[in-house]
C-alpha positions as CSV (number, residue, x, y, z in Angstrom):
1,X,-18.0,-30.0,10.5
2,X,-15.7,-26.9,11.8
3,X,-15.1,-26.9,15.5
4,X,-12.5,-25.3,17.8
5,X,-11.6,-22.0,17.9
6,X,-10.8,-20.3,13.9
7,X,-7.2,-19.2,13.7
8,X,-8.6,-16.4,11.1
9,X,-9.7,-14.9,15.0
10,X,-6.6,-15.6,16.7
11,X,-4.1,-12.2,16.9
12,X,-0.6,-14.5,16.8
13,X,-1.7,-16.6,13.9
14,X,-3.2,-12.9,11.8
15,X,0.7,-12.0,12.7
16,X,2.5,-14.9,11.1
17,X,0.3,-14.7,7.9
18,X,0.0,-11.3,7.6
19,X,4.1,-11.3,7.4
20,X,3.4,-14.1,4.9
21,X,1.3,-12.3,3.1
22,X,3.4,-8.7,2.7
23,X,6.5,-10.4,1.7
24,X,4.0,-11.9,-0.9
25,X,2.5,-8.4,-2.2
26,X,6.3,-7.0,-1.9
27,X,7.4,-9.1,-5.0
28,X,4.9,-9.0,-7.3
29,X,4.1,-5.0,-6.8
30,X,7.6,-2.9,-6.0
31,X,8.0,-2.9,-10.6
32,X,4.7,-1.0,-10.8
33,X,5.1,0.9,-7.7
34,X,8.1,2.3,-8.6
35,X,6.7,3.6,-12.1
36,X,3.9,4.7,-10.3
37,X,5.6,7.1,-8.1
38,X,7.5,8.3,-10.6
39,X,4.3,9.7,-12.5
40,X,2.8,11.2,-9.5
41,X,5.9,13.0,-8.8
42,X,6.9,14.1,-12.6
43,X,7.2,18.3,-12.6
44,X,6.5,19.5,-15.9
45,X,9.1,21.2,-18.7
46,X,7.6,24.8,-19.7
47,X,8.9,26.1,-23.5
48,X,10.3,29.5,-22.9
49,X,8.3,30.4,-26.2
50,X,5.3,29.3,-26.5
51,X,4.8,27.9,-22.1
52,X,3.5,24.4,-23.2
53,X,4.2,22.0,-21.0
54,X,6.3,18.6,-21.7
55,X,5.7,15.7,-19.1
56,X,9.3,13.3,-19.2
57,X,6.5,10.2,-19.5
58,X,3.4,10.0,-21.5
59,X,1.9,6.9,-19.2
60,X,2.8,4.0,-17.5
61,X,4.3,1.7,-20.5
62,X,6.5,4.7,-21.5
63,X,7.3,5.2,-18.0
64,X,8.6,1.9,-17.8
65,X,10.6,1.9,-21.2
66,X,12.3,4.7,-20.4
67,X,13.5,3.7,-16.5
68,X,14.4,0.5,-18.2
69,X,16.6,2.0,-20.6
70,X,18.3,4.7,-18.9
71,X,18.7,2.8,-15.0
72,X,18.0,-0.9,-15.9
73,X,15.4,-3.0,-15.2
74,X,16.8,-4.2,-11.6
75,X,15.9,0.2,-11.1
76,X,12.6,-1.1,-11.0
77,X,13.4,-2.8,-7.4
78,X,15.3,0.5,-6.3
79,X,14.2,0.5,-2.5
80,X,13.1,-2.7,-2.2
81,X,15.2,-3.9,0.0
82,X,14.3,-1.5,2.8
83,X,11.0,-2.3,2.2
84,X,11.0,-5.9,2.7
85,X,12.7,-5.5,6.2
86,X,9.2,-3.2,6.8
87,X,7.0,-5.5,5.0
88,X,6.9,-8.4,7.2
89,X,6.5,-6.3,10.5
90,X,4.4,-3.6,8.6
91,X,1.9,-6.8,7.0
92,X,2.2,-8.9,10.4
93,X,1.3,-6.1,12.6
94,X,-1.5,-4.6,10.1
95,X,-3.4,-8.2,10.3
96,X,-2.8,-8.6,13.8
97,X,-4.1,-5.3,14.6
98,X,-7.2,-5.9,12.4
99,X,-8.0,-9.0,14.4
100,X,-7.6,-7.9,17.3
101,X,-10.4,-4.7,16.2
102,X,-12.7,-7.5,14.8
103,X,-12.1,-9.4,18.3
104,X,-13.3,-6.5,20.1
105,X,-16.9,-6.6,18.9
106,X,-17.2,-10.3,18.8
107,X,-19.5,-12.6,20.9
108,X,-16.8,-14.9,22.5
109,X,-19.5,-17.8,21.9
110,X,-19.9,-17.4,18.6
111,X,-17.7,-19.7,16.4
112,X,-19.1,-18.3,13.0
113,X,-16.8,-17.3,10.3
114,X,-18.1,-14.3,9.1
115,X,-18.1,-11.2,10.3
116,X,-19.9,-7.8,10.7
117,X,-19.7,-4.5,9.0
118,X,-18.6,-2.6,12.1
119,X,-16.3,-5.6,13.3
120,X,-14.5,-5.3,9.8
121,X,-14.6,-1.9,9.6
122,X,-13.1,-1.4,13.0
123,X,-10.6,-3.8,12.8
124,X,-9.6,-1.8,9.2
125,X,-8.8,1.4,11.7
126,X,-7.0,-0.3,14.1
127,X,-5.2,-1.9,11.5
128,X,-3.4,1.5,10.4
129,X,-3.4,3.3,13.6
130,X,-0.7,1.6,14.9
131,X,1.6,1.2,12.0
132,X,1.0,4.0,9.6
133,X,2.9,6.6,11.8
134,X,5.4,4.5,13.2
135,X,6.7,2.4,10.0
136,X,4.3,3.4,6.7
137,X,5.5,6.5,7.0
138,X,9.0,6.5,7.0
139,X,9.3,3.5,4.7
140,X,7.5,5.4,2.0
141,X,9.3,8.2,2.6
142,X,12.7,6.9,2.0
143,X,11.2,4.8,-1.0
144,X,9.9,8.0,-2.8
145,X,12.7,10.1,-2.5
146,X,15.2,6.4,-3.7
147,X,12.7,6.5,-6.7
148,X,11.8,9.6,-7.7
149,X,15.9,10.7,-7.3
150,X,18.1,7.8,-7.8
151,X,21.1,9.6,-8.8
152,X,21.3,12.0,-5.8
153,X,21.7,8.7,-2.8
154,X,24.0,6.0,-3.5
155,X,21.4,3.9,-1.5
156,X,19.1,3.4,1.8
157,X,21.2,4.7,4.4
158,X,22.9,7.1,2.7
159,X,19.2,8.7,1.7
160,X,18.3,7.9,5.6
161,X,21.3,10.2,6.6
162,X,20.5,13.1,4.4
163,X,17.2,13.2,5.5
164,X,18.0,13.3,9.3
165,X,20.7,15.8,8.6
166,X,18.7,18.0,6.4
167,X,15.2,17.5,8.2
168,X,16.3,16.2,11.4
169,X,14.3,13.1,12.4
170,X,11.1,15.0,11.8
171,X,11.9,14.3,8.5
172,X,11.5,10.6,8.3
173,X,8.0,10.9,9.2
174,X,7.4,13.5,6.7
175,X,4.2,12.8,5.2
176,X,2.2,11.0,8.0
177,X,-0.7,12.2,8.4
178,X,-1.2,12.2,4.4
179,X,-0.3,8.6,5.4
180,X,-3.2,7.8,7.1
181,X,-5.8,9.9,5.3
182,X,-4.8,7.2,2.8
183,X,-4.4,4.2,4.5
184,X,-7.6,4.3,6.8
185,X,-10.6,4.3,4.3
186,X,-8.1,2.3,1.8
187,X,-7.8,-0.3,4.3
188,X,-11.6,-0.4,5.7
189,X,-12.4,-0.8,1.7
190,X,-9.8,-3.5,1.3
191,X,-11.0,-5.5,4.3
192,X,-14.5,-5.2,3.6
193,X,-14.6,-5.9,0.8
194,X,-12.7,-8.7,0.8
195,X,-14.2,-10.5,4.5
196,X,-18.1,-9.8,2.7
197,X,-16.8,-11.4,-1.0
198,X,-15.6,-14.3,0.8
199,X,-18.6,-14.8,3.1
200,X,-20.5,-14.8,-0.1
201,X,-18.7,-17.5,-1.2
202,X,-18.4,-20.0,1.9
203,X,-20.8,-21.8,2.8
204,X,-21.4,-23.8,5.8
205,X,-19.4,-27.4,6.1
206,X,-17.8,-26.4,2.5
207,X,-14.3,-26.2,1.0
208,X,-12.3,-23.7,1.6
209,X,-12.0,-21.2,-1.3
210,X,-9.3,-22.8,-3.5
211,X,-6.2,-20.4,-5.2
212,X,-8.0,-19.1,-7.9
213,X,-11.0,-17.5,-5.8
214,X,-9.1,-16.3,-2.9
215,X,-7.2,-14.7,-5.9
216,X,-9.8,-12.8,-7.5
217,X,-11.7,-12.0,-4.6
218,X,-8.1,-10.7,-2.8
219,X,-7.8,-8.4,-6.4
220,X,-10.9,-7.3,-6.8
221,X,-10.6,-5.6,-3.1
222,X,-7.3,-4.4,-3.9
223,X,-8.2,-2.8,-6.8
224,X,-11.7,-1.1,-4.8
225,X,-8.9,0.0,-2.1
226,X,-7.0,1.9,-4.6
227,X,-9.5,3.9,-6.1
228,X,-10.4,5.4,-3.1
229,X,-6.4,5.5,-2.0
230,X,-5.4,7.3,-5.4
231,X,-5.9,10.7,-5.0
232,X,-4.5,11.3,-1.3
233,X,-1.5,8.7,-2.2
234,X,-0.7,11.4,-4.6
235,X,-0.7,14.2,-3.2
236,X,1.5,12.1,0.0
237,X,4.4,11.4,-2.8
238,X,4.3,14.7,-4.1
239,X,4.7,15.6,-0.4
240,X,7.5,13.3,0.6
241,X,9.3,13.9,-2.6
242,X,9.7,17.6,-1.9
243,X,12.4,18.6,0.0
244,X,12.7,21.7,2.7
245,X,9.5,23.4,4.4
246,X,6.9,22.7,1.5
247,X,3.3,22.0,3.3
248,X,0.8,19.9,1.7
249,X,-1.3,22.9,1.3
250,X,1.4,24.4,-1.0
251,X,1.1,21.0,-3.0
252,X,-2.1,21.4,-3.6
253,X,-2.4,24.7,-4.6
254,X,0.3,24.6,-6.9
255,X,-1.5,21.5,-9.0
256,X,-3.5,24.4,-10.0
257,X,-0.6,26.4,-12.2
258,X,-0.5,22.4,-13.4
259,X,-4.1,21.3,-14.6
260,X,-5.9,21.2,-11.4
261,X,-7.1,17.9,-9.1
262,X,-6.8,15.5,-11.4
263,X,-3.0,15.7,-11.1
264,X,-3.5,13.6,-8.0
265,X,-4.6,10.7,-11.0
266,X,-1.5,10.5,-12.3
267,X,-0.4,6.6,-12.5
268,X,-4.2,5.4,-11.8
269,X,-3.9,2.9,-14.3
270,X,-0.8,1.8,-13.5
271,X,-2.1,1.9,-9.9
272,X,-5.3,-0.2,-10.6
273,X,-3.1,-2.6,-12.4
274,X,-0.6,-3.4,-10.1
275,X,-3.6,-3.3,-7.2
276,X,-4.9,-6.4,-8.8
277,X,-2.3,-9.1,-8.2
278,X,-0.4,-7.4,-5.7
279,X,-3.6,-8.0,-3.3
280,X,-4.4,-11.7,-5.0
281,X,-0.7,-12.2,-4.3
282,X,-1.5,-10.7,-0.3
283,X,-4.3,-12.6,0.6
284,X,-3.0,-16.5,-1.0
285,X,0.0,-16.0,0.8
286,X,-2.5,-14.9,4.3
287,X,-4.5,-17.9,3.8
288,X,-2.4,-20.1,3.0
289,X,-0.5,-19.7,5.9
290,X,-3.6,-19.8,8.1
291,X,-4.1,-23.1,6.7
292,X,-1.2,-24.4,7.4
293,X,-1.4,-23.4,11.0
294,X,-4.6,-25.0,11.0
295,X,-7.0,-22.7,10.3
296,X,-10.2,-22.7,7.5
């Protein structure tokens, strides 16, 4: 029978797993992220003649052919280094902040293990509140410009410098409040999606959920996260791609000259696709961890 207090609800424990759980997500998704960004940020070529337009990639296999072949597949990592020194602190403090929200509406007597909408959903905003500005942000930023641009930076800190002496450290945090229109319902979605699946599937004095269920239920919420992340996570690397005083407004209005809206689903597939295992691969590695602290 479970007794004692549920590391799931303890803050430190959420911060050791969550890291766990990033560095997890980092390896199995930066391939498809990169190809994803570079849809969402391809401009068009117009024909003088007749003004059709030519997109360098027809879709997300073709995208990846082509970086392949002309950068190497190791391109497909570009940035990833940077990213896991963020991923741990950016995963570690994004579950520690979410149990500390769901901790903030909770009975302190109660010792269940499941846990209501507006715990969850609170815990999802607090979760990106913190971090989103401060490391999302500027993480992404350098990532996008790495990707979308390889041949213009030699690497991280060489893109890090042009930024600041181009933008001035404003520039690093270009792109945050598109940041957080993502990340906060993205989040919410992912979290409750994933605390209600799992509640459906625990029962009382039972197992734990073994690999393969904390792996689909971990996917399924990734990939419900995603579709409601998709159209403002493309219009944010459309923004942190562009250089000098473009506004997002700009953005937007010049998808119009480019088929409208839906220029925003650019990469969905690929997106959806890599949403999957990336979040499987995010949550195994977050309870797994929990377990081994001690946890259920």
């Amino acid at each position: 029978m479970y007794s004692g207090p549920n590391q799931r609800d303890v803050p430190l424990a959420n911060l050791l797993a969550g890291g766990v759980g990033g560095l997890c997500s980092l390896v199995v998704g930066q391939p498809l992220d990169t190809v994803k960004v570079k849809l969402q940020t391809m401009s068009p070529a117009i024909c003088k003649n007749t003004g059709c337009r030519s997109y360098p990639y027809t879709g997300g296999l073709d995208c990846f052919i082509k970086t392949v072949k002309s950068e190497g597949f190791l391109s497909l990592f570009r940035g990833m280094s940077g990213l896991a020194v963020f991923a741990l602190p950016r995963f570690a403090l994004m579950f520690y902040a979410n149990s500390v929200g769901r901790n903030m509406l909770q009975n302190q007597d109660d010792l269940q293990r499941t846990y209501t909408v507006p715990q969850i959903l609170l815990g999802g905003v607090l979760s990106q509140l913190l971090i989103g500005p401060t490391l999302v942000s500027p993480m992404e930023r350098v990532k996008v410009m790495l990707q979308t641009d390889p041949h213009s930076y030699p690497g991280q800190i060489a893109c890090i410098k042009h930024i600041i002496k181009t933008e001035g450290l404003a520039g690093l945090s270009k792109g945050s409040f598109l940041t957080l229109c993502r990340d906060v319902p993205s989040f919410c979605t992912f979290f409750l999606t994933y605390e209600k699946l799992r509640s459906l599937l625990t029962k009382e004095d039972s197992e734990p959920l073994d690999l393969f269920q904390t792996a689909g239920i971990g996917g399924l919420a990734g990939m419900l996260a995603w579709s409601v992340a998709i159209p403002a996570d493309g219009l944010k690397s459309r923004y942190q791609a562009a250089t000098g005083q473009s506004s997002a407004l700009e953005l937007l209005r010049s998808l119009r000259s480019e088929g409208g809206l839906l220029q925003l689903y650019r990469g969905a597939g690929v997106v959806l696709l890599r949403a999957g295992p990336v979040s499987a691969a995010t949550f195994v590695g977050y309870e797994w961890t929990i377990r081994a602290i001690g946890g259920s």
